[in-house]
DRENZASE-587485 format. One record per atom (N, C-alpha, C, O): y, x, z. Coordinates in steps of 0.001 Angstrom, whole numbers, plus 500000, padded with zeros to 6 digits. Example, Ala and Ser with C-alpha at 12.3 -4.5 7.8 and 13.67 -1.06 7.14 Angstrom:
// residues 2
494310513190507800 495500512300507800 496700513200507800 496681514236508465 497750512850507080 498940513670507140 500030512900507870 501138513409508039 
// end
This chain:
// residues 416
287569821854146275 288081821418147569 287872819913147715 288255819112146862 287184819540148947 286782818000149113 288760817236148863 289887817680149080 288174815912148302 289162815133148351 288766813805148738 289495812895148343 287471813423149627 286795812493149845 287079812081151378 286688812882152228 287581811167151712 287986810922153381 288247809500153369 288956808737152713 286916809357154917 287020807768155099 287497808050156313 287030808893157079 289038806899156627 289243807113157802 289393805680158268 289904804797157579 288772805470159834 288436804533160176 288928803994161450 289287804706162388 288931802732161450 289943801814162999 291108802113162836 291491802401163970 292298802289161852 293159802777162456 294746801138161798 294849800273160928 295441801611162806 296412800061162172 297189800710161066 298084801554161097 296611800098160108 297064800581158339 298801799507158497 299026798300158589 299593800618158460 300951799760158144 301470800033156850 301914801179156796 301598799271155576 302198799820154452 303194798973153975 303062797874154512 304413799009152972 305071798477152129 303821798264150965 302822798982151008 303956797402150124 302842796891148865 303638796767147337 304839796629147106 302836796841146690 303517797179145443 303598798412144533 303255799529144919 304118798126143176 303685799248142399 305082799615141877 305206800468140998 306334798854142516 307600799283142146 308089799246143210 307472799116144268 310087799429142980 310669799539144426 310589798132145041 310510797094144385 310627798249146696 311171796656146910 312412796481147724 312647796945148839 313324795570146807 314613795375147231 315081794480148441 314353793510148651 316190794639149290 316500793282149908 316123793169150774 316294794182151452 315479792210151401 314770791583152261 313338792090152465 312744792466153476 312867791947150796 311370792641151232 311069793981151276 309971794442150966 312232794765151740 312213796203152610 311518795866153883 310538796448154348 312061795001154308 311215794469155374 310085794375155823 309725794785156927 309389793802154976 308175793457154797 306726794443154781 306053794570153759 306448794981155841 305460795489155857 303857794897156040 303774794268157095 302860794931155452 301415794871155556 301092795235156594 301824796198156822 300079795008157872 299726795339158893 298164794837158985 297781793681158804 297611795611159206 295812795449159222 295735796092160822 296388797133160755 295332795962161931 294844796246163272 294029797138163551 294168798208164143 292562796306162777 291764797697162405 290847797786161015 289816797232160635 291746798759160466 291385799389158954 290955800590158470 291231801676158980 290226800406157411 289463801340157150 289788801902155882 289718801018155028 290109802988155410 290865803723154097 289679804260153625 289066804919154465 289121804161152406 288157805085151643 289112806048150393 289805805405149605 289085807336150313 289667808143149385 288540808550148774 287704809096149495 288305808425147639 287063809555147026 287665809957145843 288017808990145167 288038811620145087 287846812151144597 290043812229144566 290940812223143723 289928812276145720 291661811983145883 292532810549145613 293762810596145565 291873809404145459 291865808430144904 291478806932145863 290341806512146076 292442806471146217 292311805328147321 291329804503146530 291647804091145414 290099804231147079 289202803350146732 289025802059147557 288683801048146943 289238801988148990 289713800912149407 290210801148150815 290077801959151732 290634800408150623 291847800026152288 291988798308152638 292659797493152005 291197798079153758 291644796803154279 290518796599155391 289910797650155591 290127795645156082 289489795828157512 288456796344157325 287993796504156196 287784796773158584 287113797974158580 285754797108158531 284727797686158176 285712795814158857 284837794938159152 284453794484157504 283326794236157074 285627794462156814 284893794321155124 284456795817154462 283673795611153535 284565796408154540 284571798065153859 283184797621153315 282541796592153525 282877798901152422 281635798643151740 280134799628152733 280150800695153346 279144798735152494 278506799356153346 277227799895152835 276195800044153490 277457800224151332 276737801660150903 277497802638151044 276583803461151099 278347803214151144 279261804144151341 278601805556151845 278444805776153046 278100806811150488 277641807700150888 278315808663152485 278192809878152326 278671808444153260 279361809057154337 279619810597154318 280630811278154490 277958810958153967 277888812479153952 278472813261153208 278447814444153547 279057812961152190 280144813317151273 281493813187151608 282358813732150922 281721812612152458 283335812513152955 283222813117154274 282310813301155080 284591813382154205 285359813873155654 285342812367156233 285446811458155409 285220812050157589 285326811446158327 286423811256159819 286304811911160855 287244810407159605 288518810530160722 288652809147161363 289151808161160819 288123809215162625 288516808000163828 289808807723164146 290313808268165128 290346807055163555 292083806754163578 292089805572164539 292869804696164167 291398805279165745 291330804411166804 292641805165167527 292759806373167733 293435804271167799 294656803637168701 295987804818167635 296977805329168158 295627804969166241 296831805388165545 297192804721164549 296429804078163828 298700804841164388 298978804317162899 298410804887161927 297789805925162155 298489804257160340 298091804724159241 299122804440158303 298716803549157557 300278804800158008 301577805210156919 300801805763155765 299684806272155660 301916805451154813 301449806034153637 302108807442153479 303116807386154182 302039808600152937 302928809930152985 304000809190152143 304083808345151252 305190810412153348 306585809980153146 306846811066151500 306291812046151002 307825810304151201 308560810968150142 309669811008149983 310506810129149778 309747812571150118 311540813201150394 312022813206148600 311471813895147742 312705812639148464 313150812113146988 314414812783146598 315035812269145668 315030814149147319 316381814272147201 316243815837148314 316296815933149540 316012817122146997 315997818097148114 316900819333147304 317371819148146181 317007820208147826 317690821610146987 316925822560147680 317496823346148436 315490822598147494 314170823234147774 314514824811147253 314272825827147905 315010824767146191 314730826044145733 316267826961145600 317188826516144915 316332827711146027 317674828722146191 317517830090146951 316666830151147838 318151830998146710 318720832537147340 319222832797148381 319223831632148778 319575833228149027 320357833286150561 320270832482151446 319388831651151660 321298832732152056 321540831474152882 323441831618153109 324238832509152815 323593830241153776 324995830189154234 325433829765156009 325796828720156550 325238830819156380 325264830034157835 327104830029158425 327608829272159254 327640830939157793 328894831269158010 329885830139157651 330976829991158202 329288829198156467 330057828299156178 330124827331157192 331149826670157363 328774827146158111 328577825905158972 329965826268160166 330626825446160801 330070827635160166 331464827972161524 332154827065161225 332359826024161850 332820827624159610 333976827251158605 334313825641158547 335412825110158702 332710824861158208 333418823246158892 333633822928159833 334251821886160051 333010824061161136 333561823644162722 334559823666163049 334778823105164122 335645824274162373 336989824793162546 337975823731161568 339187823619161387 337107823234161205 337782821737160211 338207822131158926 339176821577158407 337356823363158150 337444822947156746 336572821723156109 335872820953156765 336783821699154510 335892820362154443 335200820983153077 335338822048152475 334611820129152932 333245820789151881 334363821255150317 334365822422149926 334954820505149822 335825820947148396 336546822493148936 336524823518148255 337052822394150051 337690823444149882 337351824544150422 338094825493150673 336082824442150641 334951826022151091 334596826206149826 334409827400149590 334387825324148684 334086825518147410 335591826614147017 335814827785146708 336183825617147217 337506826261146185 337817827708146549 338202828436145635 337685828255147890 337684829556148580 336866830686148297 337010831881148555 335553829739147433 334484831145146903 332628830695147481 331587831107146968 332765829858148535 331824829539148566 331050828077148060 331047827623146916 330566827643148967 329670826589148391 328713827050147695 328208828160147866 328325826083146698 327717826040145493 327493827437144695 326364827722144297 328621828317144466 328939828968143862 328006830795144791 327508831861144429 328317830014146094 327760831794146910 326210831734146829 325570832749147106 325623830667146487 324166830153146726 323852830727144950 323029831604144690 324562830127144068 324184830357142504 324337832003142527 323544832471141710 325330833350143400 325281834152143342 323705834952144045 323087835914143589 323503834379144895 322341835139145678 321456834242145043 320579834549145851 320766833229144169 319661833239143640 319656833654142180 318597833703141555 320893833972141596 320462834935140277 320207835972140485 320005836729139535 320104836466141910 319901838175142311 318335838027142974 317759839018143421 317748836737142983 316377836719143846 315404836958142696 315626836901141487 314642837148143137 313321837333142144 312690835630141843 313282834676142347 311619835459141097 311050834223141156 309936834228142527 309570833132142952 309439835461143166 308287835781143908 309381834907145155 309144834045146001 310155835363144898 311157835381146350 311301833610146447 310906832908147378 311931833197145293 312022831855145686 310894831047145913 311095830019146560 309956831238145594 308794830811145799 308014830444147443 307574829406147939 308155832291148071 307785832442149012 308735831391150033 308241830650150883 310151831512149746 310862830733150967 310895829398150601 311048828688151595 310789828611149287 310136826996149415 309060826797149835 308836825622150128 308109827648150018 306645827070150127 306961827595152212 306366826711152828 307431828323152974 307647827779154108 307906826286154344 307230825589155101 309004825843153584 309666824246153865 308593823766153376 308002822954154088 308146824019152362 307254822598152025 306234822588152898 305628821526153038 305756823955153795 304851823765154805 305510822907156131 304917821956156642 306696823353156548 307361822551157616 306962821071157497 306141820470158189 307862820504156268 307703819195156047 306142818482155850 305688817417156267 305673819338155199 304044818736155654 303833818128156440 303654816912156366 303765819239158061 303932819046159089 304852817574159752 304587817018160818 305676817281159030 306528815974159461 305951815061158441 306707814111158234 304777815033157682 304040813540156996 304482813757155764 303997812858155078 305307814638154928 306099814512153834 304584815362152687 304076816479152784 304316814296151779 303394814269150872 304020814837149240 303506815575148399 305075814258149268 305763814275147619 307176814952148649 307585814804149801 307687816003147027 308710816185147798 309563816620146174 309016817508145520 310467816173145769 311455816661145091 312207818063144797 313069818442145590 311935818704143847 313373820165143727 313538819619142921 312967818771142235 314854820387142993 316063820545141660 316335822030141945 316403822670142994 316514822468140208 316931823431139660 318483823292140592 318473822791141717 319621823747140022 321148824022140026 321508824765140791 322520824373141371 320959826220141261 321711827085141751 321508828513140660 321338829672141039 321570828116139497 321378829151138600 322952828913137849 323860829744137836 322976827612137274 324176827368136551 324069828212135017 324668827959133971 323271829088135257 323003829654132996 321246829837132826 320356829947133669 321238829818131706 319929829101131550 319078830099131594 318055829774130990 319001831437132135 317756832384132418 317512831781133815 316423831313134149 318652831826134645 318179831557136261 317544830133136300 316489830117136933 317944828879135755 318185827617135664 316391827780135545 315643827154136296 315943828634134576 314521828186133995 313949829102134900 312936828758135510 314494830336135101 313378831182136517 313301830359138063 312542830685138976 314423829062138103 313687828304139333 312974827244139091 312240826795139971 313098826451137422 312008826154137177 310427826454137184 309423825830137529 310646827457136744 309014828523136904 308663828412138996 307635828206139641 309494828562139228 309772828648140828 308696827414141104 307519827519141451 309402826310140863 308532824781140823 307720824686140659 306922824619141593 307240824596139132 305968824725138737 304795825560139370 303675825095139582 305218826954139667 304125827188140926 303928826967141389 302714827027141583 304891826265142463 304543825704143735 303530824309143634 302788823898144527 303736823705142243 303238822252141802 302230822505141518 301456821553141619 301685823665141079 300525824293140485 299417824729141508 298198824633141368 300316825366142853 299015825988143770 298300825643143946 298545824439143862 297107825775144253 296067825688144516 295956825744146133 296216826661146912 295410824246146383 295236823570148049 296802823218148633 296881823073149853 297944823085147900 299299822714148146 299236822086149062 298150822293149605 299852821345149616 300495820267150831 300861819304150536 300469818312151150 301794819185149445 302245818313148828 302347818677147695 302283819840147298 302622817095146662 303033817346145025 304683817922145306 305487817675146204 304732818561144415 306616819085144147 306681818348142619 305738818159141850 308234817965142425 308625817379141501 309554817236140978 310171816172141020 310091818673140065 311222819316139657 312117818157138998 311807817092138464 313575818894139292 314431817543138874 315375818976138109 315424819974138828 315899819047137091 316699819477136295 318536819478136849 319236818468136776 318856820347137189 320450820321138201 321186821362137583 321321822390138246 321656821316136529 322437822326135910 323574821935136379 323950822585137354 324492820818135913 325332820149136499 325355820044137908 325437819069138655 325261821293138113 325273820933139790 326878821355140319 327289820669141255 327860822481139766 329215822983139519 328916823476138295 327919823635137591 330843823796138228 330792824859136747 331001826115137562 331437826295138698 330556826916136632 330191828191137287 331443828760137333 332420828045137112 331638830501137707 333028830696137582 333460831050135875 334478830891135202 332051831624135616 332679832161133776 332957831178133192 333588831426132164 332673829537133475 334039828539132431 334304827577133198 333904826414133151 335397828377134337 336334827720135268 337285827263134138 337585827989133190 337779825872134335 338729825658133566 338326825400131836 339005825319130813 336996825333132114 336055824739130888 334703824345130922 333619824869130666 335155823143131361 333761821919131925 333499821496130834 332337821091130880 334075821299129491 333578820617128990 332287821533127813 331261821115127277 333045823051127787 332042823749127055 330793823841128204 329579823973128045 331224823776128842 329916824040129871 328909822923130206 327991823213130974 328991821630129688 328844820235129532 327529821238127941 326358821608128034 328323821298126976 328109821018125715 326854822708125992 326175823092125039 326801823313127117 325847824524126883 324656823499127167 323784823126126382 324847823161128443 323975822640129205 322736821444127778 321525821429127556 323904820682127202 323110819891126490 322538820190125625 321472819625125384 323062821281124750 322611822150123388 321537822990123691 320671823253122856 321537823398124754 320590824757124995 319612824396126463 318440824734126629 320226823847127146 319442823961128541 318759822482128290 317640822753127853 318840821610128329 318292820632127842 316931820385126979 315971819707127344 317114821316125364 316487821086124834 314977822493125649 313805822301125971 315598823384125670 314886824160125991 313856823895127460 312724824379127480 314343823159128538 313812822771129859 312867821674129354 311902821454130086 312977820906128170 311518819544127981 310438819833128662 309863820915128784 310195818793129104 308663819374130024 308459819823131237 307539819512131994 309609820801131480 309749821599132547 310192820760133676 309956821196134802 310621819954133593 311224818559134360 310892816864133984 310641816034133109 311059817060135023 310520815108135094 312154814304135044 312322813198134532 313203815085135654 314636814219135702 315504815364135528 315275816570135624 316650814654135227 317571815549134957 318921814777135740 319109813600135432 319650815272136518 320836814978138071 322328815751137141 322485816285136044 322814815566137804 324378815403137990 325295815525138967 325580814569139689 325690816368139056 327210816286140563 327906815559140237 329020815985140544 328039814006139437 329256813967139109 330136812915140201 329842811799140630 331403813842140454 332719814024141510 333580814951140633 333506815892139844 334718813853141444 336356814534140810 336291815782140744 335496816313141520 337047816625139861 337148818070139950 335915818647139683 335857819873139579 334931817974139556 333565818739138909 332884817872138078 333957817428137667 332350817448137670 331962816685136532 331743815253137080 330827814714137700 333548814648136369 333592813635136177 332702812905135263 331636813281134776 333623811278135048 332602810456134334 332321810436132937 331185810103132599 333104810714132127 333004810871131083 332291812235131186 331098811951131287 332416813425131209 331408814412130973 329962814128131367 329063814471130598 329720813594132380 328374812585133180 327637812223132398 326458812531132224 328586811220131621 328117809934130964 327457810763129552 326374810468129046 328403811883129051 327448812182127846 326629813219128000 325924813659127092 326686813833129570 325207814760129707 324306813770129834 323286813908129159 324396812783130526 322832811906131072 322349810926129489 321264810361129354 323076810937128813 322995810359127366 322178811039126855 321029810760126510 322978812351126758 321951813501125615 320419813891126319 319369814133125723 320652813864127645 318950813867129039 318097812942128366 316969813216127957 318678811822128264 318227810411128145 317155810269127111 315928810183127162 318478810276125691 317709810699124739 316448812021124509 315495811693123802 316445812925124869 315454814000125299 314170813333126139 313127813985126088 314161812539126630 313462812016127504 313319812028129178 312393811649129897 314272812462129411 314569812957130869 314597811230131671 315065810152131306 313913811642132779 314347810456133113 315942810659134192 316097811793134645 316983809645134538 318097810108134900 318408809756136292 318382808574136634 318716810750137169 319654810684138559 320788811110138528 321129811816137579 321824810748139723 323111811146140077 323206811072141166 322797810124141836 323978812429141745 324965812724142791 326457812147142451 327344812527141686 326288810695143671 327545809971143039 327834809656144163 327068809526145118 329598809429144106 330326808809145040 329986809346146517 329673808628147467 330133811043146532 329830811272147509 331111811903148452 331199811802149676 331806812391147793 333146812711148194 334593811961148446 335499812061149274 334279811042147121 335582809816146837 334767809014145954 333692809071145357 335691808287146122 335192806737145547 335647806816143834 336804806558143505 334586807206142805 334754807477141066 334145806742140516 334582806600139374 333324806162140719 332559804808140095 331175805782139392 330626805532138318 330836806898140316 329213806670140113 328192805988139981 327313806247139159 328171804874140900 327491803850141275 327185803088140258 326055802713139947 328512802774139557 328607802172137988 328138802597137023 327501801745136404 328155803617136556 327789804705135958 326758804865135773 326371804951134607 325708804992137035 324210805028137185 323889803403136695 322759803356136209 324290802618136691 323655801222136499 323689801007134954 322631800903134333 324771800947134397 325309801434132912 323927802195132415 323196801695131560 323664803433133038 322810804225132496 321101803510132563 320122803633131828 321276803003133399 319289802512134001 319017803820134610 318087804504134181 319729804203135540 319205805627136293 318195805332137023 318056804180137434 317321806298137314 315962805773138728 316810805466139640 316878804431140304 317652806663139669 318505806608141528 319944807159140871 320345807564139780 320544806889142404 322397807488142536 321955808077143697 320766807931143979 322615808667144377 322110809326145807 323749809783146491 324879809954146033 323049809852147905 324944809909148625 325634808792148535 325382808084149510 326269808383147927 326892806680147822 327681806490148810 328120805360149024 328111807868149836 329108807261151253 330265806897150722 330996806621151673 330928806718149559 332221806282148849 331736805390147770 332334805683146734 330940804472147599 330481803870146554 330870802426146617 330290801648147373 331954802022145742 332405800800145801 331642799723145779 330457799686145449 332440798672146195 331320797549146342 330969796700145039 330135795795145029 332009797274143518 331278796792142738 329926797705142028 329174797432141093 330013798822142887 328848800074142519 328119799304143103 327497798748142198 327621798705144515 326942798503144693 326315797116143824 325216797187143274 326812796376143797 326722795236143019 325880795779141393 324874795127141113 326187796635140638 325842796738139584 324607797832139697 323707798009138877 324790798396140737 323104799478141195 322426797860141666 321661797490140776 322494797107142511 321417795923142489 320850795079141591 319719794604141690 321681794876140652 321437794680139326 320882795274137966 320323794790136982 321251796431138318 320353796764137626 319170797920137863 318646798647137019 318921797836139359 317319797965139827 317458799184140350 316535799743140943 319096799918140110 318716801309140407 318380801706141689 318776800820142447 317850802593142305 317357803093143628 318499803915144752 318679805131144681 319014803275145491 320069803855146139 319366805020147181 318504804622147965 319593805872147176 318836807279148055 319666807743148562 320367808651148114 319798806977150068 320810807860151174 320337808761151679 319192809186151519 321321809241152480 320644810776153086 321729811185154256 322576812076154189 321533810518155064 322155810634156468 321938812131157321 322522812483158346 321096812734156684 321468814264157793 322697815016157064 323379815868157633 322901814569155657 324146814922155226 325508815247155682 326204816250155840 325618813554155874 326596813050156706 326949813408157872 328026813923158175 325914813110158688 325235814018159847 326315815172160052 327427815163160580 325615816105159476 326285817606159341 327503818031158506 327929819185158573 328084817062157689 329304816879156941 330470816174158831 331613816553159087 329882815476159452 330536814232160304 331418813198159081 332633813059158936 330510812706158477 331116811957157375 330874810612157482 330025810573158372 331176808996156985 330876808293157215 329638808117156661 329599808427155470 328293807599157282 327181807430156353 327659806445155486 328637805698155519 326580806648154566 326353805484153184 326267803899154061 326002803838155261 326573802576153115 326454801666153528 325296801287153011 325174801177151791 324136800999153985 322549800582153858 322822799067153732 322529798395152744 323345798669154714 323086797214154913 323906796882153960 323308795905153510 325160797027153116 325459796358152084 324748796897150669 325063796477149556 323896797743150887 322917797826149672 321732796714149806 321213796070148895 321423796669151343 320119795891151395 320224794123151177 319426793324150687 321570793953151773 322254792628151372 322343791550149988 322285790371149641 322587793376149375 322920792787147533 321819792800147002 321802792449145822 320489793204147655 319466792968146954 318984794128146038 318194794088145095 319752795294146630 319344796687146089 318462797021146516 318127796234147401 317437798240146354 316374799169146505 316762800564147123 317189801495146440 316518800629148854 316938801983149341 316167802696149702 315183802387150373 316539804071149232 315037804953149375 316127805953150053 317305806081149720 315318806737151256 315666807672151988 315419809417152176 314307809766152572 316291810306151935 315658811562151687 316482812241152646 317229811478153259 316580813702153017 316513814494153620 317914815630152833 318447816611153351 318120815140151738 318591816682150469 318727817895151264 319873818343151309 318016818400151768 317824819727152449 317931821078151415 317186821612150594 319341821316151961 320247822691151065 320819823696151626 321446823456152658 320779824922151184 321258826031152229 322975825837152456 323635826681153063 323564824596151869 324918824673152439 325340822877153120 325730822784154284 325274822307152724 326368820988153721 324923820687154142 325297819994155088 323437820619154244 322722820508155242 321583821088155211 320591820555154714 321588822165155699 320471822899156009 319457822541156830 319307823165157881 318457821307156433 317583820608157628 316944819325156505 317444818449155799 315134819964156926 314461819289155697 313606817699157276 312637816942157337 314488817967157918 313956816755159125 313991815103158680 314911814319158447 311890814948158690 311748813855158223 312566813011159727 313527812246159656 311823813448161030 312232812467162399 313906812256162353 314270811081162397 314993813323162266 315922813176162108 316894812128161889 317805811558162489 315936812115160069 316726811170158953 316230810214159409 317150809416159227 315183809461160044 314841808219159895 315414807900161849 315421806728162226 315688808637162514 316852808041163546 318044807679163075 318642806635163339 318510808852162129 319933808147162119 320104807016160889 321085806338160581 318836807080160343 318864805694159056 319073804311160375 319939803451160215 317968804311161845 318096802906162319 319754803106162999 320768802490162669 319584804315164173 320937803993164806 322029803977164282 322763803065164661 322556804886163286 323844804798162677 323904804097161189 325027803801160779 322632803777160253 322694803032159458 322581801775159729 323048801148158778 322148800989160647 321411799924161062 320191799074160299 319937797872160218 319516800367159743 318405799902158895 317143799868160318 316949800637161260 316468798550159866 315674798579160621 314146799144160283 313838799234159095 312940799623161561 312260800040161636 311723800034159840 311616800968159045 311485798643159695 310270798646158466 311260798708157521 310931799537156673 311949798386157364 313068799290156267 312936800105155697 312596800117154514 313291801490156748 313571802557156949 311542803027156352 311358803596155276 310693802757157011 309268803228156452 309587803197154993 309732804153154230 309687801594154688 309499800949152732 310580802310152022 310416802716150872 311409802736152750 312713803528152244 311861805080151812 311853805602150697 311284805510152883 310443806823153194 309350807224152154 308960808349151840 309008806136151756 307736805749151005 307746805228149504 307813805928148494 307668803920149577 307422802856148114 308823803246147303 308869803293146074 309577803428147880 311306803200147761 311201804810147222 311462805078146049 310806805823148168 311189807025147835 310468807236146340 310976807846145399 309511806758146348 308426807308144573 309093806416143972 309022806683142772 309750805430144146 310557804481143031 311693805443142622 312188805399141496 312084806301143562 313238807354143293 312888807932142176 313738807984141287 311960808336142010 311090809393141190 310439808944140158 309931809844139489 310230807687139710 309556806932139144 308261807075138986 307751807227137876 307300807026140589 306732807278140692 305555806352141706 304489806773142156 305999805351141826 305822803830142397 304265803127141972 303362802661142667 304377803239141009 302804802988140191 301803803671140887 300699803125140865 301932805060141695 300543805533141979 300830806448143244 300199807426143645 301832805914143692 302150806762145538 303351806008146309 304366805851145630 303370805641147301 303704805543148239 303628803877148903 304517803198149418 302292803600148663 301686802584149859 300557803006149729 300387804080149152 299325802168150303 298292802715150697 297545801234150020 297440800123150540 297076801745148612 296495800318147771 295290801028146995 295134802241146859 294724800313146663 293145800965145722 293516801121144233 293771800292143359 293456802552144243 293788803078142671 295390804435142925 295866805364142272 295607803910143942 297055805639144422 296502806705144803 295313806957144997 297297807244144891 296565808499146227 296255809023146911 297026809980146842 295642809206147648 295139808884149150 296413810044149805 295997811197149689 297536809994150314 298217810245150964 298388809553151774 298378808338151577 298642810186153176 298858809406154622 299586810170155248 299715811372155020 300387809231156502 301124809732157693 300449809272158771 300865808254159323 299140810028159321 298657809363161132 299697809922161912 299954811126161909 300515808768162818 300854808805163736 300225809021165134 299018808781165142 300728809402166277 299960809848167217 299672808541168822 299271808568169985 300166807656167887 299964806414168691 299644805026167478 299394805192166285 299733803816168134 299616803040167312 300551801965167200 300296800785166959 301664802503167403 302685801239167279 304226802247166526 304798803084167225 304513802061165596 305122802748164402 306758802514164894 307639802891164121 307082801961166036 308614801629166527 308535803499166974 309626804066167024 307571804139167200 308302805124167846 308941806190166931 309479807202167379 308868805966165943 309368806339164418 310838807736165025 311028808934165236 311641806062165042 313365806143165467 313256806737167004 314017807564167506 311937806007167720 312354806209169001 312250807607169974 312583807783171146 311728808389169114 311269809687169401 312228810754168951 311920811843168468 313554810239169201 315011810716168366 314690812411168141 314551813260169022 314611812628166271 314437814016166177 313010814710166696 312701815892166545 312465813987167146 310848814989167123 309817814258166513 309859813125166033 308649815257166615 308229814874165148 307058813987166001 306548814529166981 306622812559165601 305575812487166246 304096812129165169 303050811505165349 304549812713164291 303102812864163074 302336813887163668 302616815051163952 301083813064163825 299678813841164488 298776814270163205 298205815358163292 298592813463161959 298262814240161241 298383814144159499 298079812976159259 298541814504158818 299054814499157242 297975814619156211 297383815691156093 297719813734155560 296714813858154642 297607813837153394 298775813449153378 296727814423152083 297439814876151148 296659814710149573 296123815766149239 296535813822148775 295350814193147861 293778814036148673 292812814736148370 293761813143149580 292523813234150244 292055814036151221 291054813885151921 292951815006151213 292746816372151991 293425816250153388 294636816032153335 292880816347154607 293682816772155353 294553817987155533 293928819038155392 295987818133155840 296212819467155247 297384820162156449 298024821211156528 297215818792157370 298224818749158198 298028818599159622 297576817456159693 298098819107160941 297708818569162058 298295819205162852 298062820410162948 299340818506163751 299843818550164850 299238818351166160 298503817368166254 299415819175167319 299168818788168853 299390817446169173 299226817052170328 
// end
C-alpha cells in the first residue's frame, strides 16, 4: 500500500518539537502560507515552502494533493479513550438526568461494573468489530493515534482477551490510525473482592502485570476515594514501573486526593481529569513535566466543573486534550466537540488547544519524538482542513470541518 504523498500549497500550521510544550509555548504555532509536505515510505521527508522543496522529486511515485486555500495540521491524538468494551449503557444517561451522580450509579450496580459484566460475555470478534466502527468515525474527525485501555474485564482472562482486542486492531492491515493499548485493570474492584482492594491490588501486580509485558505500552489507574486510593496507586504504579510500564492516572476526578501529586512523585507521562486537582497538584505536575490530559466532553456530560487549563498553562505545565470516549459518563469520541468546549468553557485558546490535540497529545503517550507535528523524520500524519484559516476549529461548534485525514502517508480519510 503506497505511503508516498506530496502535498502541495497548503498553509502548514504546526506546534514544533520532539517533546511536550509547556506554558506559553502552547501557543506558539509554526505557520508556512504556502507549503509543501513530502511523505515517502510513510515518513515526513520534508515540509517547508513549496518554493524550496526539492526539485528532483520522483512525482510519479507519489500520490499527489493540491492543498491550495487549506490548512495542513498535524493528525490529532486522542490520548485518553475506553475504546474497547461490551454493551452499552444508555439507561444510565436517564439516571444522571434525574440527578443521580456518577459514585452512586456505581454503588447501585452499574457503572463500571455493568460494562465489565457485558464484555466478559463478548467475544474478542465482537469487541473488535465495535472499536474499529469508532476508530473509523474518528478518522473521519482527523484523529491519527488513538489510545485503548484494557479495564472492563477486571480478571485476567478478559483483561488479556481485550488486549488481543487491541493488538488487532494495531495490527490491521490499511488501519486509519495507530491504536495504543494502555493496561486498566485498576479501573474498579470488581464485585468478587468487594471489600478487598487490597488483594485485588496484589492480583493485579503478581499476575496481571507480569503476564500483560509487551502487551501494553502504559499501565493507568482509577485512583479516587472508595476505589483505589493513594497508597494502593502508589504501589501498583511502582510494581508497573518497575516492569517497565510506562505510567498514567485517572486522578482527582471526583474529589480533591492528591493525584496530581502522586503522578509527579511518580514521573507519570500524564494524570488525566484533574477537575478536583489541587493547586499544589498542579504545581508539582509542572514540575515535574507531567502531561495534564483534560477531557471536557466528560464534564460536559457529567455537568461538572471542567478541569482548570489556564492554571495548568500558567504554571508552566504541558496540556494535552482527549475525548475518553466510554460507554458510561461519556459516550462521544467528538474530536469538534472537545476542542469547542476546550476554547469556550476552558478558555484555552485556538493554538493551544491544536499544540494540546497533537504534540501535547503523543507527549501523553510518550510518543513526541516521532508524531504529532509535521517535521522531517515523523510520520506523515495530517489534518486538511476545508478552508485555510484554522480559527474555524472552535468556530464550527461540534461539526466536523476536517476535509481530509492522512494517516502513515496514506490518505484514508475524506469528507464532503
Amino acid at each position: 500500500m503506497r505511503k508516498n504523498i506530496i502535498i502541495e500549497h497548503a498553509t502548514m500550521v504546526t506546534p514544533l518539537g520532539r517533546k511536550a510544550r509547556k506554558g506559553a509555548a502552547m501557543g506558539e504555532l509554526s505557520v508556512t502560507a504556502d507549503a509543501t509536505v513530502i511523505v515517502t515510505d510513510g515518513i515526513i521527508e520534508y515540509a517547508g515552502p513549496t518554493e524550496g522543496r526539492p526539485a528532483t522529486r520522483p512525482d510519479e511515485h507519489y500520490t499527489l494533493l493540491d492543498a491550495h486555500g487549506n490548512v495542513l495540521l498535524p493528525g490529532f491524538v486522542d490520548s485518553h479513550t475506553h475504546l474497547i468494551f461490551g454493551g452499552f449503557r444508555p439507561d444510565e444517561f436517564g439516571w444522571r438526568l434525574r440527578g443521580e451522580s456518577y459514585m452512586s450509579i456505581m454503588e447501585r450496580g452499574g457503572g463500571i461494573q455493568s460494562t465489565v459484566n457485558a464484555t466478559r460475555e463478548a467475544s474478542e470478534d465482537e469487541l473488535v468489530e465495535k472499536a474499529q466502527w469508532f476508530i473509523d468515525r474518528m478518522s473521519e474527525m482527523g484523529v491519527t493515534t488513538v489510545e485503548a485501555k484494557s479495564g472492563y474485564g477486571l480478571d485476567s482472562d478478559t483483561e488479556l482477551k481485550m488486549l488481543d482486542a487491541i493488538e488487532r486492531l494495531a495490527c490491521k492491515t490499511g488501519q486509519r490510525a495507530e491504536v495504543v493499548a494502555t493496561f486498566l485493570g485498576a479501573h474498579a474492584v470488581p464485585r468478587e473482592y468487594a471489600g478487598r482492594t487490597g488483594e485485588y491490588v496484589d492480583l493485579i501486580i503478581n499476575e496481571m502485570l507480569p503476564r500483560f509485558k509487551g502487551k501494553a505500552k502504559c499501565c493507568d489507574v482509577f485512583c479516587e476515594k472508595n476505589v483505589f486510593e493513594l497508597e494502593d496507586s502508589r504501589r501498583l504504579l511502582e510494581a508497573a514501573a518497575a516492569m517497565g510500564y510506562s505510567l498514567k492516572l485517572h486522578a482527582d476526578e471526583i474529589v480533591t486526593l492528591g493525584g496530581g501529586e502522586l503522578s509527579a512523585s511518580l514521573g507519570a507521562l500524564s494524570a488525566d481529569h484533574l477537575l478536583h486537582v489541587s493547586d499544589e497538584g498542579v504545581k508539582a505536575m509542572a514540575e515535574a513535566g507531567v502531561v495534564a490530559t483534560l477531557l471536557p466532553l466528560t464534564a460536559f456530560a457529567l455537568k461538572e466543573p471542567y478541569a482548570p487549563a489556564r492554571k495548568f498553562i500558567e504554571a508552566g505545565a504541558a496540556v494535552a486534550l482527549a475525548t475518553d470516549l466510554n460507554p458510561g459518563s461519556c459516550f462521544s469520541g467528538s474530536i469538534p466537540l472537545t476542542i469547542a468546549l476546550a476554547c469556550i468553557y476552558m478558555k484555552m485558546t485556538v493554538e493551544e488547544t491544536i499544540t494540546a490535540l497533537t504534540l501535547n497529545g503523543a507527549a501523553a503517550l510518550g510518543m513526541a519524538d516521532r508524531i504529532g507535528s509535521i517535521e522531517p523524520g515523523k510520520r506523515g500524519d495530517f489534518v486538511m482542513l476545508g478552508c485555510d484559516n484554522y480559527n474555524v476549529l472552535p468556530y464550527y461548534v461540534g461539526m466536523n470541518c476536517v476535509k481530509t485525514t492522512i494517516f502513515d502517508g496514506r490518505i484514508v480519510a475524506q469528507n464532503p
